[in-house]
KOLSE-29537 format. One record per residue (C-alpha): residue in one letter; x negated, y negated, z negated. Coordinates in Angstrom, 3 decimals, always signed. Example, Ala and Ser with C-alpha at 12.3 -4.5 7.8 and 13.67 -1.06 7.14 Angstrom:
KOLSE-29537
+----+----------+----------+----------+
: aa :        X :        Y :        Z :
+----+----------+----------+----------+
:  A :  -12.300 :   +4.500 :   -7.800 :
:  S :  -13.670 :   +1.060 :   -7.140 :
+----+----------+----------+----------+
//
This chain:
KOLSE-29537
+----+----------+----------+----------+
: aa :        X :        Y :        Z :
+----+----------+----------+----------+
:  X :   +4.281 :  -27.210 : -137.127 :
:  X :   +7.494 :  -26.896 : -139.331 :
:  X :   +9.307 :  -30.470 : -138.986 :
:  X :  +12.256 :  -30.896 : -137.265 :
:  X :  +12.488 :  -32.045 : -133.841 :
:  X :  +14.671 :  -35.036 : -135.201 :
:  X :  +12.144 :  -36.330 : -137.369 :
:  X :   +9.552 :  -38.951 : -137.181 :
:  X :   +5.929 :  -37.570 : -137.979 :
:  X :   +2.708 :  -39.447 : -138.314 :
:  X :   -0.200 :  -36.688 : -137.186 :
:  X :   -3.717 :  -36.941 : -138.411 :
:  X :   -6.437 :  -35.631 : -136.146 :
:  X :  -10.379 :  -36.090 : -136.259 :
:  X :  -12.782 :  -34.545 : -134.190 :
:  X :  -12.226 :  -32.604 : -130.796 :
:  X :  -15.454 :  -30.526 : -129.620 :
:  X :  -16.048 :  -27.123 : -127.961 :
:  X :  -16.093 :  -24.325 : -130.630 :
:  X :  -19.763 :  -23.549 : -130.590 :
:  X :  -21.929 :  -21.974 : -132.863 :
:  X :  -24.133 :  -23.351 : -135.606 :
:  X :  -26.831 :  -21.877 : -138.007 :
:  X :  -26.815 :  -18.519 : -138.486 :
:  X :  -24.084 :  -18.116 : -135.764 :
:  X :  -21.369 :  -19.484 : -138.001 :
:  X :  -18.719 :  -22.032 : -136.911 :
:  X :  -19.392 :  -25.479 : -137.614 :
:  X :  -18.569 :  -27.319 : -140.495 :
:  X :  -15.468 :  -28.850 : -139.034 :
:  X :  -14.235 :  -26.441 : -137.593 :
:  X :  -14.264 :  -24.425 : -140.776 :
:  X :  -12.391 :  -27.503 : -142.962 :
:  X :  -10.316 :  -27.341 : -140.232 :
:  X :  -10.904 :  -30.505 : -139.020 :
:  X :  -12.220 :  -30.083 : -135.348 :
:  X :   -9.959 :  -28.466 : -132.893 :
:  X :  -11.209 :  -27.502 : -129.329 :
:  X :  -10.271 :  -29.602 : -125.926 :
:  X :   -8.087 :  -26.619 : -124.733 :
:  X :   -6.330 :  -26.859 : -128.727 :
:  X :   -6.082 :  -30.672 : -128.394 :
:  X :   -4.512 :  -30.454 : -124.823 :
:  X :   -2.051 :  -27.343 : -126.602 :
:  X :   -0.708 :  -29.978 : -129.010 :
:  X :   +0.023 :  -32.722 : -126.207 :
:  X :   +2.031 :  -29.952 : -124.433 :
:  X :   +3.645 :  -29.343 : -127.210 :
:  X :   +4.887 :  -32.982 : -128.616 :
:  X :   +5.022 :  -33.910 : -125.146 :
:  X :   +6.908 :  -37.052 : -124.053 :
:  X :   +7.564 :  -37.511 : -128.051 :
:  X :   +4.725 :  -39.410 : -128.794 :
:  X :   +5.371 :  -42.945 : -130.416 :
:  X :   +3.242 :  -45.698 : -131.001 :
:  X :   +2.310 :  -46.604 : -134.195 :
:  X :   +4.307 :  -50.067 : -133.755 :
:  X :   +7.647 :  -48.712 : -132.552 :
:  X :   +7.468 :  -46.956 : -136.016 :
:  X :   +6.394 :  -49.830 : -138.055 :
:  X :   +8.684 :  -52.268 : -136.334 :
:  X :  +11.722 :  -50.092 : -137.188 :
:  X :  +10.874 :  -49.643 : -141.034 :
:  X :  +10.267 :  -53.672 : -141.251 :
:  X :  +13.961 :  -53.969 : -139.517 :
:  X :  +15.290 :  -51.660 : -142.059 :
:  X :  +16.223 :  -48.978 : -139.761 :
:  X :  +15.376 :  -45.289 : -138.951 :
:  X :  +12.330 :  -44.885 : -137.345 :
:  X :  +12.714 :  -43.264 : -133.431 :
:  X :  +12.111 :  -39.649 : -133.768 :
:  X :   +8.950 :  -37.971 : -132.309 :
:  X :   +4.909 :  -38.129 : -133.506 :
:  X :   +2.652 :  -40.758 : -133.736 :
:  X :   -1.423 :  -39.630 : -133.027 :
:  X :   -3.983 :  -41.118 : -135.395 :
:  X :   -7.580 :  -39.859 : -135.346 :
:  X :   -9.953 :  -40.812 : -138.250 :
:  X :  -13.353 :  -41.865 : -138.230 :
:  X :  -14.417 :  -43.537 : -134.905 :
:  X :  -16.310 :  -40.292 : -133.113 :
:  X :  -17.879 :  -40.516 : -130.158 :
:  X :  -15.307 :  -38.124 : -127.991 :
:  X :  -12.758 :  -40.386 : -128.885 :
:  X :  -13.720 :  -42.668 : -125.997 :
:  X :  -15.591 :  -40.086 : -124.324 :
:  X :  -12.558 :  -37.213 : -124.128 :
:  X :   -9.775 :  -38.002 : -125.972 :
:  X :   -8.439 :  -41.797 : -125.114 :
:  X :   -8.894 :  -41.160 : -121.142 :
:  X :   -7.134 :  -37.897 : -121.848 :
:  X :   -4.191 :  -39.699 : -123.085 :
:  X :   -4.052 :  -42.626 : -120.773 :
:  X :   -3.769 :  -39.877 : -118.174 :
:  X :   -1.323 :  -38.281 : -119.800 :
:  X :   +0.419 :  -42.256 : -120.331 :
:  X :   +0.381 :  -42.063 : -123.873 :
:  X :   -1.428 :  -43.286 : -126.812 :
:  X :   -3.038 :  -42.688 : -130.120 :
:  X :   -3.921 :  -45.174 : -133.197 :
:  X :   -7.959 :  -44.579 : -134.352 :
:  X :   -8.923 :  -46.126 : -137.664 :
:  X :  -12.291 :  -46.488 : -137.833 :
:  X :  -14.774 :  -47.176 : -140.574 :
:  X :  -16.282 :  -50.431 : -139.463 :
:  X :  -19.792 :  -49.863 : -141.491 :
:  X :  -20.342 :  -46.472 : -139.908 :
:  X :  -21.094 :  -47.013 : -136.157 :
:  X :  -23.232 :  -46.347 : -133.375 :
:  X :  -25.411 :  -49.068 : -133.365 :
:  X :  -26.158 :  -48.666 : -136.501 :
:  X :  -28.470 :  -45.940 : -138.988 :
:  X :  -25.521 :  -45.186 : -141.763 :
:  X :  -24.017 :  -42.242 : -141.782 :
:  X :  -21.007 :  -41.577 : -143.427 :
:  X :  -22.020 :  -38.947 : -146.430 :
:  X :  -19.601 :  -35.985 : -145.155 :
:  X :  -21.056 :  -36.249 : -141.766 :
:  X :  -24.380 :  -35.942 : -143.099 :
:  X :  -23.697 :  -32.833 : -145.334 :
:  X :  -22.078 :  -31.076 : -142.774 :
:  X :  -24.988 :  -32.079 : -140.113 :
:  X :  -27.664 :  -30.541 : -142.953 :
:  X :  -25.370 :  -27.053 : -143.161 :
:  X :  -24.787 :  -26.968 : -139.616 :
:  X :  -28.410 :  -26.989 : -138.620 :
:  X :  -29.799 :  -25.244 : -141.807 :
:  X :  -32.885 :  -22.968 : -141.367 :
:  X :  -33.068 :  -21.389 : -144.818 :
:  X :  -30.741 :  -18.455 : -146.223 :
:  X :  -30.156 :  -20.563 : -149.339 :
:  X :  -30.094 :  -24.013 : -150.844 :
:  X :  -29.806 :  -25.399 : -154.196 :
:  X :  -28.323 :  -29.123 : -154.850 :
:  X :  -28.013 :  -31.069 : -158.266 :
:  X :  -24.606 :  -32.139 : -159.608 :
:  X :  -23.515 :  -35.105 : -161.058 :
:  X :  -23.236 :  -34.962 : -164.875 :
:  X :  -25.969 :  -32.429 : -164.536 :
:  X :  -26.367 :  -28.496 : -163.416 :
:  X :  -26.819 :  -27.454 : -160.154 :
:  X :  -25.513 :  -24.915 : -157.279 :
:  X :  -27.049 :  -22.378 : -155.773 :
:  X :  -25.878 :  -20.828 : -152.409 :
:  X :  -26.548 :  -18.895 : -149.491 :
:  X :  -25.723 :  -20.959 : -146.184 :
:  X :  -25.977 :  -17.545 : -143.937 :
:  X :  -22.334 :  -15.924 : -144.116 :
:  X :  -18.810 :  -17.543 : -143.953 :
:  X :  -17.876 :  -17.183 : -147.102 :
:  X :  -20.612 :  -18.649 : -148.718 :
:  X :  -20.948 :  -21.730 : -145.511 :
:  X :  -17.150 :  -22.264 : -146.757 :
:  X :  -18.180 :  -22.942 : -150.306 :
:  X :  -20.377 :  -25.718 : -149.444 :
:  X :  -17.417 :  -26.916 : -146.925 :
:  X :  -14.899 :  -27.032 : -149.287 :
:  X :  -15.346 :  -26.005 : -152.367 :
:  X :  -17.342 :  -26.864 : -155.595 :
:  X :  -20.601 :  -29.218 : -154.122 :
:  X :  -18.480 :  -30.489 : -151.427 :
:  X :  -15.867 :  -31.517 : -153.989 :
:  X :  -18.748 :  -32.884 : -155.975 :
:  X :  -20.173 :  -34.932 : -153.200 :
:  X :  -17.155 :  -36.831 : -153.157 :
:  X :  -16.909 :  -37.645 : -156.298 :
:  X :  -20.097 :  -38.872 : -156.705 :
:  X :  -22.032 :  -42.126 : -156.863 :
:  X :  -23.544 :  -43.315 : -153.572 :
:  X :  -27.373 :  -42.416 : -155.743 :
:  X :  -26.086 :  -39.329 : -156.441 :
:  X :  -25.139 :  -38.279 : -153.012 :
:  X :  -28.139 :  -39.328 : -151.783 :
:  X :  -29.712 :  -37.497 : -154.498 :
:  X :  -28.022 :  -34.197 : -153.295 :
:  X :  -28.287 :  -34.734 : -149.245 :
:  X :  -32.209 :  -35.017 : -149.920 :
:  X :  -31.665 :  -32.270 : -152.049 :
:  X :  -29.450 :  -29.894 : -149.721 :
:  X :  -32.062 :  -31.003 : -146.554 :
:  X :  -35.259 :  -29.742 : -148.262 :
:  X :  -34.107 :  -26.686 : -149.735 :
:  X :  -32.113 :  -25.912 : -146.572 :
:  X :  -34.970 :  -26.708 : -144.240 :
:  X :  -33.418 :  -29.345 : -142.029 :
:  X :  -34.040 :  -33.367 : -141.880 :
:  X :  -31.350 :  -35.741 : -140.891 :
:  X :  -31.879 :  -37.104 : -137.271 :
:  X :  -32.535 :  -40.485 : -137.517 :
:  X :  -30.177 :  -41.534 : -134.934 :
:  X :  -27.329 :  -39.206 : -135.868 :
:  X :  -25.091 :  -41.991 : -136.338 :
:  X :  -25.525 :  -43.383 : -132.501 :
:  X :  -24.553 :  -39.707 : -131.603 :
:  X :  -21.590 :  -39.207 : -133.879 :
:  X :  -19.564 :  -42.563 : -133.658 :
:  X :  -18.758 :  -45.104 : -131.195 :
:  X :  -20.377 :  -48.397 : -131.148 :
:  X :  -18.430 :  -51.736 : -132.547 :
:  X :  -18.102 :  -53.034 : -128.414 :
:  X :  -16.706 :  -49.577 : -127.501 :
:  X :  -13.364 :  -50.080 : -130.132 :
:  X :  -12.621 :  -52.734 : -127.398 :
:  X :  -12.607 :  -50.445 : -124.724 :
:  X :  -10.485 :  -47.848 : -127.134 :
:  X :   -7.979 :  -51.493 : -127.117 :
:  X :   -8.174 :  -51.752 : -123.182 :
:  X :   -7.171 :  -48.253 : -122.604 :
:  X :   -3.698 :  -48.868 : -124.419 :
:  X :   -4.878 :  -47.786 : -127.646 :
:  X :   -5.090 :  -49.076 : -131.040 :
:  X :   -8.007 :  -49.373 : -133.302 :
:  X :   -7.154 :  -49.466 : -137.190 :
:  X :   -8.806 :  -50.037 : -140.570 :
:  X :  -10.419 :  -47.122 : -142.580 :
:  X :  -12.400 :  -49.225 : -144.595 :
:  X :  -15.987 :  -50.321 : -144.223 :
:  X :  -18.234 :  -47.815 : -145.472 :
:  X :  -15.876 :  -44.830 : -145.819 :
:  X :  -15.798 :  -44.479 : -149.587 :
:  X :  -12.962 :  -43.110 : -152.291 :
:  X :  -11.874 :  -46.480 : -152.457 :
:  X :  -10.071 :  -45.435 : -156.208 :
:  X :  -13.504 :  -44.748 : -157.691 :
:  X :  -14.587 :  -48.743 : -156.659 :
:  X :  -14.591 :  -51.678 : -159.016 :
:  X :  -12.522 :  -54.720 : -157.807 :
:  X :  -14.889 :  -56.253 : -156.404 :
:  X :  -16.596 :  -53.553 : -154.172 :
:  X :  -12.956 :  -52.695 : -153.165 :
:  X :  -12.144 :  -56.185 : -151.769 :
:  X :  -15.636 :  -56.022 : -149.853 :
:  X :  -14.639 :  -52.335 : -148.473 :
:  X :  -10.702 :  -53.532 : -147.436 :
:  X :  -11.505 :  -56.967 : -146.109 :
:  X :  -14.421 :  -56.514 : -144.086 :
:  X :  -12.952 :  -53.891 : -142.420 :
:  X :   -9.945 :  -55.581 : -142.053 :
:  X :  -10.987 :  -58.776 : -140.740 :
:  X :  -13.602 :  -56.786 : -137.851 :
:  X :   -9.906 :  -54.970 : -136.874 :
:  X :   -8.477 :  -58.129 : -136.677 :
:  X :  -10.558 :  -59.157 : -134.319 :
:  X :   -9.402 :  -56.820 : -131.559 :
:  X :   -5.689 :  -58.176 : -131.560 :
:  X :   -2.499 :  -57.459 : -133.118 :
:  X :   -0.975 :  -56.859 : -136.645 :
:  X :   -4.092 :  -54.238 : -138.654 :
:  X :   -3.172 :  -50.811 : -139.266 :
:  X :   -5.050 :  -49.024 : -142.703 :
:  X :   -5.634 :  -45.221 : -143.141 :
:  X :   -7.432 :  -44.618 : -146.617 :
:  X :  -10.263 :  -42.794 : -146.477 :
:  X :   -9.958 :  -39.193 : -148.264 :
:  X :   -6.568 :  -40.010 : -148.528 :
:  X :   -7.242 :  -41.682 : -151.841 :
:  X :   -5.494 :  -44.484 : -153.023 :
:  X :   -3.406 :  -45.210 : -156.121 :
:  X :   -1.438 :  -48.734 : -157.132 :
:  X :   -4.414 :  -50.779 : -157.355 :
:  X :   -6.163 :  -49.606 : -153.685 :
:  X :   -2.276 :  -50.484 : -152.154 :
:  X :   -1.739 :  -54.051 : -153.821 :
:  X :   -4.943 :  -54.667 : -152.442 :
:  X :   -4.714 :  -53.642 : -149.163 :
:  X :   -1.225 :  -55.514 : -148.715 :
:  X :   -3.185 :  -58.629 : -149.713 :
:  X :   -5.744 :  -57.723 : -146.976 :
:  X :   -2.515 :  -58.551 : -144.577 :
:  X :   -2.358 :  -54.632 : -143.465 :
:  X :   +0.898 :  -53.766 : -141.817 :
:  X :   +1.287 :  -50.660 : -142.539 :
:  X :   -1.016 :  -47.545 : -144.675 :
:  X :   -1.217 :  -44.396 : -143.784 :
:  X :   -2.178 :  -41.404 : -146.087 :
:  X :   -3.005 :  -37.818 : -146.307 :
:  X :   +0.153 :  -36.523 : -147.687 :
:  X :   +2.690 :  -34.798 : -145.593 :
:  X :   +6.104 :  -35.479 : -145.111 :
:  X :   +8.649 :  -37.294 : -142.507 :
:  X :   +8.779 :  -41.005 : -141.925 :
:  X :  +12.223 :  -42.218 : -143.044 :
:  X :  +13.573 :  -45.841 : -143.624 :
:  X :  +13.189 :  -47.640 : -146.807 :
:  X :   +9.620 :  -45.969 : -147.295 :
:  X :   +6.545 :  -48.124 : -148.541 :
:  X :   +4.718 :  -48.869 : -145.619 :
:  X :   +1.508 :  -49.223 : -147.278 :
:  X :   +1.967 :  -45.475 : -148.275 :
:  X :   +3.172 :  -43.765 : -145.333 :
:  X :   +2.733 :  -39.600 : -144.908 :
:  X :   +0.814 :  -38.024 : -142.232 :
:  X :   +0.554 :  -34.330 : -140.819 :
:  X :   -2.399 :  -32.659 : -140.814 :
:  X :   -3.577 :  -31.468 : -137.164 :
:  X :   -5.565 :  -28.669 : -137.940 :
:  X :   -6.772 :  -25.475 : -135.782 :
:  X :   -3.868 :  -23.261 : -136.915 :
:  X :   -1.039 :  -25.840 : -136.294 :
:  X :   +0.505 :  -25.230 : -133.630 :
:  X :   +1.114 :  -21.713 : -134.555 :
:  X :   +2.871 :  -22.892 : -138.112 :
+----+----------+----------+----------+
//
């Protein structure tokens, strides 16, 4: 953490679960990208913003005003997991503060799809083979061993993973079925009903004092989408947000967007975007482009 105390920062959390091992003994996937931190690490960084913690709207309503936005942080989790209801919204309510979750209306608990990250790291996670090998798109494949750190940490964030993302949906699927057969493990088929909340629950998220956000439908990079698919991805999952109440917050998913993904979501009647980019929140900003901190294990110790 290396922002002033004067400043107004938007943080950007996902998942909070107990630090427990995986195949091979390793750490899980999120907690190796980073993106998982522990109750006890969650609770560390509400001791440590403390009574600083904004809502979303007190910043947005100050930027549409024209003025400086209040100092402190604003909490935003991504992706609509399960322990966001379960731990982490009573946690705050408790503590008489809230959070903004964005949630990708497509991927939920009463449904079978899986967002593709999820799945990937699910497949490494519970891997029973020393190895797999995965086609990439445009051709060639990677070979790796899924039994040390080091290697795990390729597939988290390195060259497939990077692939992955770029890809078409057939050519993810094409490498999930790959990664599961070589690495010995088959998708649950109810792993989305234990990973994300279900569309009823985002109302009880709302009656806790929190707000539920847009993060598309189906979680894709929404600059790699035609027009068309790209009004299907912004406006469904704007108009399911809308139906909870109050003005629709957006956070794009992979932090990708570009000129085309922000004209459209400002026509989707969005009040404010939030990225992946760090940075402060100051007046006169583009609201459709606003920065946000990443919350990751090592934070509170930058």
């Amino acid at each position: 953490m290396t922002a002033e105390a004067s400043s107004t920062r938007i943080l950007m959390l996902h998942r909070v679960l107990n630090d427990e091992p995986t195949a091979f003994g390793l750490p899980s996937c999120y907690r190796m990208r980073g993106t998982a931190l522990t109750p006890a690490e969650f609770e560390q960084v509400l001791d440590q913003v403390g009574p600083g913690i904004l809502p979303l709207q007190a910043v947005e309503d100050a930027l549409l005003a024209g003025h400086e936005p209040p100092a402190g942080c604003v909490l935003t989790f991504d992706d609509g997991y399960r322990e966001h209801l379960d731990l982490v919204a009573p946690l705050l309510r408790a503590r008489g503060q809230t959070a903004t979750f964005y949630v990708a209306t497509g991927l939920h608990g009463a449904g079978d799809r899986t967002a593709v990250v999820d799945a990937w790291y699910w497949l490494l996670d519970h891997a029973r083979a020393a190895a797999a090998t995965v086609p990439l798109p445009g051709g060639g494949r990677f070979h790796g061993r899924l039994d040390t750190a080091s290697a795990k940490e390729e597939w988290v964030a390195g060259r497939p993973k990077k692939a992955l993302l770029a890809a078409r949906p057939a050519e993810q699927e094409r490498m999930l079925c790959a990664l599961a057969e070589s690495a010995g493990a088959d998708l649950p088929r109810h792993l989305a009903a234990s990973l994300y909340l279900e569309p009823g629950e985002w109302r009880h998220l709302v009656d806790l004092g929190m707000r539920v956000g847009a993060h598309s439908a189906s979680h894709p990079r929404l600059t790699e989408l035609d027009d068309a698919a790209l009004a299907d991805e912004i406006d469904c999952s704007v108009r399911i947000v809308g139906q909870l109440g109050g003005p629709c917050a957006f956070a794009y998913p992979d932090g990708a967007y570009d000129d085309r993904v922000v004209d459209f979501v400002h026509r989707a009647g969005v009040r404010s975007s939030v990225t992946c980019e760090p940075g402060v929140v100051r007046a006169g900003m583009d609201m459709m482009a606003l920065p946000r901190e990443f919350v990751h294990p090592g934070w509170l110790a930058g």
